[in-house]
C-alpha positions as CSV (number, residue, x, y, z in Angstrom):
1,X,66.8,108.8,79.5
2,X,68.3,105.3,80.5
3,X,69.3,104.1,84.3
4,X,72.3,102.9,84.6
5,X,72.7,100.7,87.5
6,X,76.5,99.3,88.2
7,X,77.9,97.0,91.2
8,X,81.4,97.0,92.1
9,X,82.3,93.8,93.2
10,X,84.9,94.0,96.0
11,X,85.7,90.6,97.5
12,X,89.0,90.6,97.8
13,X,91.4,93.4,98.1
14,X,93.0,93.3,94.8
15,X,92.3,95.8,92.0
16,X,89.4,94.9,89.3
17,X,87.4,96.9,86.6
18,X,84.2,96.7,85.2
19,X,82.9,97.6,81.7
20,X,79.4,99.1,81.2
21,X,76.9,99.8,78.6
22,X,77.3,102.9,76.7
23,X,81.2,103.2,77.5
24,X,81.3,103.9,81.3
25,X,84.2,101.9,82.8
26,X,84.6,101.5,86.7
27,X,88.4,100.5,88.0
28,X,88.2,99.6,91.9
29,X,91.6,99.7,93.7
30,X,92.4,99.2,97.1
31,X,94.8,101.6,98.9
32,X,96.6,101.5,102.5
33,X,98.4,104.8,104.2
34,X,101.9,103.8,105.5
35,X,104.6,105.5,106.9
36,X,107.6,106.8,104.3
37,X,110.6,108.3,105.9
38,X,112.0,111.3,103.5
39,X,116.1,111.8,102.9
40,X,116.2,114.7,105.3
41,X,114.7,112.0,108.0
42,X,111.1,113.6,108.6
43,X,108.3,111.0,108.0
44,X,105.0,111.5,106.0
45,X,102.2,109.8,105.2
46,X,101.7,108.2,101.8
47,X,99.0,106.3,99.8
48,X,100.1,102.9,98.8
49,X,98.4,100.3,96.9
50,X,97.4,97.4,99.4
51,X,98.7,94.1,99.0
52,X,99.5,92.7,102.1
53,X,97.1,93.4,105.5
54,X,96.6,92.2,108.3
55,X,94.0,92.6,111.2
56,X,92.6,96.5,112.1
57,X,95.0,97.8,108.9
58,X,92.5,100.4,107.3
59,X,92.0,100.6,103.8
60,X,90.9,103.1,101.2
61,X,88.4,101.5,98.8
62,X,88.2,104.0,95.1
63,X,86.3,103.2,92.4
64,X,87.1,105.7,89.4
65,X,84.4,106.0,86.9
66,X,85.3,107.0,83.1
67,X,82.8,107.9,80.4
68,X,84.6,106.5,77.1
69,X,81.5,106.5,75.2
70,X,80.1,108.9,72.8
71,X,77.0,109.9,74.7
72,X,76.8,111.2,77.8
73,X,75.9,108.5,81.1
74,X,73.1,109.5,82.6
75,X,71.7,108.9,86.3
76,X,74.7,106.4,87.9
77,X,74.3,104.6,90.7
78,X,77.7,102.9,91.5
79,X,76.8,100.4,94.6
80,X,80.0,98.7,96.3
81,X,79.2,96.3,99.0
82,X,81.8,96.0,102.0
83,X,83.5,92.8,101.8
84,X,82.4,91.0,105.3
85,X,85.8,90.8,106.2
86,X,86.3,94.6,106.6
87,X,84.5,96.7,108.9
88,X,83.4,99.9,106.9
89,X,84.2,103.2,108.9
90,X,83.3,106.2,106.4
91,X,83.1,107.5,102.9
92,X,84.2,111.1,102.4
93,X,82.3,112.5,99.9
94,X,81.5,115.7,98.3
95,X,78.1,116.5,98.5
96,X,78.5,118.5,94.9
97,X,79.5,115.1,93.3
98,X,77.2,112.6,94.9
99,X,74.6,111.6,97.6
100,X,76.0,108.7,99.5
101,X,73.6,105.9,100.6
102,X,74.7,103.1,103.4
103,X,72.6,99.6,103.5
104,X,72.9,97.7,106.7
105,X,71.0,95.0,105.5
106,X,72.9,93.4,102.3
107,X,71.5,96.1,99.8
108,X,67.9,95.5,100.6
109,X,67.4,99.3,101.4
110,X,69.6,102.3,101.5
111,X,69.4,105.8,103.8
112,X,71.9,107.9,105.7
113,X,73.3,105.9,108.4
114,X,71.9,108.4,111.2
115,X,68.4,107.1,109.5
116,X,68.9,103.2,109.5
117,X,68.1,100.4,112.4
118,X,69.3,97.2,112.9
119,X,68.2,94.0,115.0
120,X,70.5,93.4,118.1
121,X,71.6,89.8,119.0
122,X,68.8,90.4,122.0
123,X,65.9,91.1,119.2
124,X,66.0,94.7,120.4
125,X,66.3,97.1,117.8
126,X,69.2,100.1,117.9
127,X,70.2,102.7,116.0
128,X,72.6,102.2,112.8
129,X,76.6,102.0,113.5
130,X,79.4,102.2,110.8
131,X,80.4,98.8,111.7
132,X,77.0,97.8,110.4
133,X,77.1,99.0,106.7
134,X,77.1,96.3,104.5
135,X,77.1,98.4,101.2
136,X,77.6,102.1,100.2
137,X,75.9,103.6,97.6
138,X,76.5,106.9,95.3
139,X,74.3,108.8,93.3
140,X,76.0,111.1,90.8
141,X,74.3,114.8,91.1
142,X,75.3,115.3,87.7
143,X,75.4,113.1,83.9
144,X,79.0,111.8,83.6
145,X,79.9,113.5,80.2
146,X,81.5,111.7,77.4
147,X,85.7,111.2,78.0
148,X,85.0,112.8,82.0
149,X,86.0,110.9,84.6
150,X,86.0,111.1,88.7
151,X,85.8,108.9,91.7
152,X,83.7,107.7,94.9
153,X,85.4,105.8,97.1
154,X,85.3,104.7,101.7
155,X,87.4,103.8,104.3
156,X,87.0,100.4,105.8
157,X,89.4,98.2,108.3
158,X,90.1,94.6,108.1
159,X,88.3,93.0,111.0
């Protein structure tokens, strides 16, 4: 049974993929919700790909895993860290998929946030925020079978 371990780089906000042993791929892309106005003049919500934001725009980090190998991937970890210049808000995840893990301390450790501590500027320490959450990590609950594919992704806002 081999680990596989995978970090998703995500220092900017443009798309990227990664290629991993045994035929896993990882695509990250980087979504905004605007406003679309319909031909009968109602307005809806839509999922756009981000290319231009500015200051407290909120953004949809996805990474989308695919198992093109012949074997199936066993026991993934996919790790993303939170660019510095975003704040991270939340991950919506389903609990049949993965366990989600936050660090708030560059990736040194990871717990659920409600479980985590940081150091205040006044050397005091304080319970966990979002706005703390330097990385979020997913454990897939299940092996990612050859040719299956799915997704983990969070929420952040450009500070």
């Amino acid at each position: 049974m081999r680990k596989i371990l995978f970090f998703v780089v995500a220092l900017s906000l443009f798309a990227g993929s990664a290629y991993a042993e045994g035929g896993l791929t990882l695509t990250k892309e980087v979504f905004q919700e605007v406003e679309v106005k319909g031909e009968d003049g109602k307005i809806s919500r839509k999922m756009v790909p981000a290319t231009t934001v500015v200051p407290g725009t909120e953004v949809f980090f996805v990474v989308t895993y695919e198992n093109h190998g012949e074997k199936p991937a066993e026991n993934v970890v996919i790790t993303n860290p939170v660019p510095k210049e975003l704040e991270y808000i939340t991950s919506p995840v389903a609990e049949s998929i993965a366990h989600l893990k936050v660090s708030v301390d560059d990736g040194k450790a990871y717990d659920d946030l409600k479980r985590l501590e940081v150091k205040g500027p006044n050397g005091k320490v304080r319970p966990a925020r979002a706005s703390d959450v330097t990385h979020a990590r997913w454990v897939l609950l299940s092996d990612v079978a050859p040719g299956e594919k799915g997704s983990v992704s969070f929420r952040a806002r450009l500070k």
